[in-house]
C-alpha positions as CSV (number, residue, x, y, z in Angstrom):
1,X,-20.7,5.6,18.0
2,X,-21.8,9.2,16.7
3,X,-23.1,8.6,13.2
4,X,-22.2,11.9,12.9
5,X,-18.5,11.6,13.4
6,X,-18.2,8.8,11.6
7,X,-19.6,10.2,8.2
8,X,-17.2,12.9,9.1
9,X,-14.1,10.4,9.4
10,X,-15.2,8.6,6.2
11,X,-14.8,12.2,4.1
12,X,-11.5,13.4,5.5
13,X,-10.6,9.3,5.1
14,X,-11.4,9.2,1.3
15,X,-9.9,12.6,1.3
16,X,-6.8,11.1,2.2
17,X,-7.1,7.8,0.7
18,X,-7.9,9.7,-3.1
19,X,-4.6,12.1,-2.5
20,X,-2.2,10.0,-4.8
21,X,0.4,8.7,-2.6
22,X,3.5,5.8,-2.1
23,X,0.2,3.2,-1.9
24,X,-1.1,4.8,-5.6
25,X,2.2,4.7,-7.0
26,X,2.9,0.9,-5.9
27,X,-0.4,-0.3,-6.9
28,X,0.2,1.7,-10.3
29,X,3.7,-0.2,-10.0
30,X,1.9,-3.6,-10.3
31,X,-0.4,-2.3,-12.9
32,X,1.8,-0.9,-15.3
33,X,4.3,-3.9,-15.4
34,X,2.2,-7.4,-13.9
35,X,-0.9,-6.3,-15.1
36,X,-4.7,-6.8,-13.6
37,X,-4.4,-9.5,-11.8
38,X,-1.2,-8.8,-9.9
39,X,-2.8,-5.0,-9.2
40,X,-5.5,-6.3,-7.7
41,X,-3.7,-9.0,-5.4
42,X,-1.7,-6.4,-4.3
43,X,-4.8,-4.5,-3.4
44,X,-6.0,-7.3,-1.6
45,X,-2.4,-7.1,0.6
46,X,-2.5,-3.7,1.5
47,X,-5.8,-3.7,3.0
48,X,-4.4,-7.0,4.8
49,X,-2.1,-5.0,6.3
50,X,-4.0,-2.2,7.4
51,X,-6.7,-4.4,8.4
52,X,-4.0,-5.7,11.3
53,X,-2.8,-2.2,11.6
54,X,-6.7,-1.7,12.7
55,X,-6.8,-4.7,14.8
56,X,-3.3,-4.2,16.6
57,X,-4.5,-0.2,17.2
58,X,-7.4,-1.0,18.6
59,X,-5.5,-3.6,21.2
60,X,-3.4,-0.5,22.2
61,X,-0.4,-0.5,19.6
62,X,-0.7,3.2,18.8
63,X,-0.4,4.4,22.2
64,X,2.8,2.4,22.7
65,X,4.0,3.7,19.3
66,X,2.8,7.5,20.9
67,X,5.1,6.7,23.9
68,X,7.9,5.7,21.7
69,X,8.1,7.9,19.1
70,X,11.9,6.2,17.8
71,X,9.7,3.2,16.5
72,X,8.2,5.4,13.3
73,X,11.1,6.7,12.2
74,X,12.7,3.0,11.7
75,X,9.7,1.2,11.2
76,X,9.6,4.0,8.0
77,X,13.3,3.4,6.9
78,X,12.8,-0.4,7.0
79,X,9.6,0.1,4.4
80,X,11.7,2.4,2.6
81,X,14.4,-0.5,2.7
82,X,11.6,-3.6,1.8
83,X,11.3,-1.6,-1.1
84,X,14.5,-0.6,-2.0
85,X,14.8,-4.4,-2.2
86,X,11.9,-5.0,-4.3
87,X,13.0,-2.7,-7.0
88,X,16.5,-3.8,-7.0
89,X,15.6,-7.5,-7.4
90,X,12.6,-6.2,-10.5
91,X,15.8,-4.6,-12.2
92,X,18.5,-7.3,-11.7
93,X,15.7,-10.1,-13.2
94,X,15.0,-7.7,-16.2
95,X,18.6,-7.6,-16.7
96,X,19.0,-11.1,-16.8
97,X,16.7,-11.8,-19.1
98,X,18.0,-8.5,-21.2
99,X,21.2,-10.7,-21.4
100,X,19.0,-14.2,-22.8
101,X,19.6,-14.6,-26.6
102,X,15.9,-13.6,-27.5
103,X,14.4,-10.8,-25.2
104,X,11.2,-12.0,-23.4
105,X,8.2,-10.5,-21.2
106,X,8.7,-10.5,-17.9
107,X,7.5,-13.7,-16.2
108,X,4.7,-12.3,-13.8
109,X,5.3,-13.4,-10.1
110,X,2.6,-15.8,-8.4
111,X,-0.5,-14.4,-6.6
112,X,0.8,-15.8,-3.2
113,X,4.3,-13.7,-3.5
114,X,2.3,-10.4,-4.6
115,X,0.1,-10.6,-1.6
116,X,3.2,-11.8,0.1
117,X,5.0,-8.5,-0.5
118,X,2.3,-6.2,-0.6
119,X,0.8,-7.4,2.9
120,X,4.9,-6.3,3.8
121,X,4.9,-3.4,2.0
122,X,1.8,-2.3,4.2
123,X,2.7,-3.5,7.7
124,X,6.0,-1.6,7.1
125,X,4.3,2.0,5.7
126,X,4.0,4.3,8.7
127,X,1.1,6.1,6.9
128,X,-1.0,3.8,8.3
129,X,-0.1,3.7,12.1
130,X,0.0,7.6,11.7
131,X,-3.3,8.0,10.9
132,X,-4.6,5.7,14.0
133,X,-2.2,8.0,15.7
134,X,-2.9,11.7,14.6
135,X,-6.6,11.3,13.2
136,X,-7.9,8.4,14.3
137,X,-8.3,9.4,18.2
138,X,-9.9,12.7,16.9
139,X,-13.1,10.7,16.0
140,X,-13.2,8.6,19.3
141,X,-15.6,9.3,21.8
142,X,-14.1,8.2,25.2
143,X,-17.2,7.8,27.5
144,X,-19.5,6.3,25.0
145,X,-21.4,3.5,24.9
146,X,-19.4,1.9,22.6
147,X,-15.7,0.9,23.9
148,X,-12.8,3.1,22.7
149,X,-11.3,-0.1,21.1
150,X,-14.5,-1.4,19.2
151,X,-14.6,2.3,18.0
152,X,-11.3,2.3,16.7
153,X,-11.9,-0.7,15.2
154,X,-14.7,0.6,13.3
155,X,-12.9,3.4,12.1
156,X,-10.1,1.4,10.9
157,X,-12.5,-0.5,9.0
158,X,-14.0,2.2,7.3
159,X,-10.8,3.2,6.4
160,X,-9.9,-0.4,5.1
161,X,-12.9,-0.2,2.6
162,X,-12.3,3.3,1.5
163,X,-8.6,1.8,0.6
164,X,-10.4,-1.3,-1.0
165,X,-12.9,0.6,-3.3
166,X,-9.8,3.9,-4.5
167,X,-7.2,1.6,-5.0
168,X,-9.2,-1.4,-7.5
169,X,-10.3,1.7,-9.2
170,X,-6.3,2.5,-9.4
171,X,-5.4,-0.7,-10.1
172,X,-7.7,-1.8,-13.1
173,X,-6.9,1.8,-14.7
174,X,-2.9,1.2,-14.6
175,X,-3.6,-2.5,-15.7
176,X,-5.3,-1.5,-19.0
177,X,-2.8,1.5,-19.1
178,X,-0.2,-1.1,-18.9
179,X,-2.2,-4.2,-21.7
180,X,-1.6,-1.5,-24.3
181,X,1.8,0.0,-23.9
182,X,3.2,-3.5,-23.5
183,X,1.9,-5.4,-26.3
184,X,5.2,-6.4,-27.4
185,X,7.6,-8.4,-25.4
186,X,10.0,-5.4,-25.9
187,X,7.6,-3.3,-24.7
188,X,6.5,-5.3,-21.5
189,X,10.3,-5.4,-20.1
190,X,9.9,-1.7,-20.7
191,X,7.2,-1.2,-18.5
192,X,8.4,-3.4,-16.1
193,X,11.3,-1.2,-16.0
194,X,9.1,2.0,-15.2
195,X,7.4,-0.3,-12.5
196,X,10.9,-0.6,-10.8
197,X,11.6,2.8,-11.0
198,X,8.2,3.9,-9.8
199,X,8.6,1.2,-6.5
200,X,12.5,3.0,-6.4
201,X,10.2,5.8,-5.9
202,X,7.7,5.2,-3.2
203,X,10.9,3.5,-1.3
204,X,12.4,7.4,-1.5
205,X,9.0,8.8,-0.4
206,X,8.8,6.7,2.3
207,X,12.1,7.2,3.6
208,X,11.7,11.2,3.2
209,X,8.3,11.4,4.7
């Protein structure tokens, strides 16, 4: 593969990837109301999920999605949906425990239902099958050395770690944002709040885009 092109793809990629978006807002979603640890394990899903965007891709998933375009559009709405659900469910817990005799923080989920949802939340954003769709072929070299699918691979990749390094750079920043607005109980179910509305948010996002 042209180094050439692929230095290329890795500026308009970060380029991209630093534009603050529905994955930024999520991620900041986590932050703000689970804190580090939750950020970063939701990190760790979205990359899982664009990691198998890359590997379906480069098996030949974006030219069936090219061939039928009706797939985006409700591959889209059911993100914007998985969302929807998310936020809903952040709210009615917070109300419970608004209704408890002694308000409490929020009990932070596990690890293994952050990655869980996150790894969802990706495999169900459209942003990332439209960019192995619009820019992705752009940077492919048909006749080269290297097969188209080992080249789309690496590209994905690329974009993968790009996602990796902006968003734990996102996540730690909302995390710390988050450790000293919500020092108080009061104040944590207050942030988790804004987390809800922010994931009410990117579910809007997605389903305008």
């Amino acid at each position: 593969m042209d180094p050439h092109a692929l230095l290329l793809f890795l500026g308009v990629d970060l380029l991209l990837v630093c534009t603050p978006g529905p994955d930024w807002l999520y991620i900041a979603a986590r932050g703000l109301g689970q804190g580090r640890r939750a950020a970063l394990t939701a990190v760790a899903g979205v990359c899982a999920g664009y990691t198998v965007h890359t590997a379906l891709s480069a098996a030949g998933l974006a030219a069936a999605l090219r061939a039928v375009p009706a797939l985006l559009p409700a591959l889209r709405l059911a993100g914007a949906g998985y969302l929807a659900f998310l936020a809903v469910t952040m709210l009615l817990t917070l109300r419970r425990g608004a209704a408890a005799a002694a308000p409490t923080a929020a009990r932070p989920q596990p690890a293994r239902t952050v990655l869980r949802q996150s790894l969802l939340t990706a495999l169900l954003n459209p942003k990332g099958l439209l960019l192995y769709l619009s820019l992705v072929p752009q940077f492919v070299t048909p006749y080269a050395a290297l097969p188209v699918g080992a080249q789309v691979a690496a590209l994905g990749a690329v974009n993968v770690l790009s996602c990796a390094a902006v968003y734990s750079a996102v996540a730690l920043a909302t995390a710390r944002l988050g450790g000293r607005l919500g020092a108080t109980p009061t104040a944590a179910r207050r942030l988790s709040a804004v987390s809800a509305v922010l994931l009410l948010a990117v579910a809007g996002v997605t389903a305008a885009a």
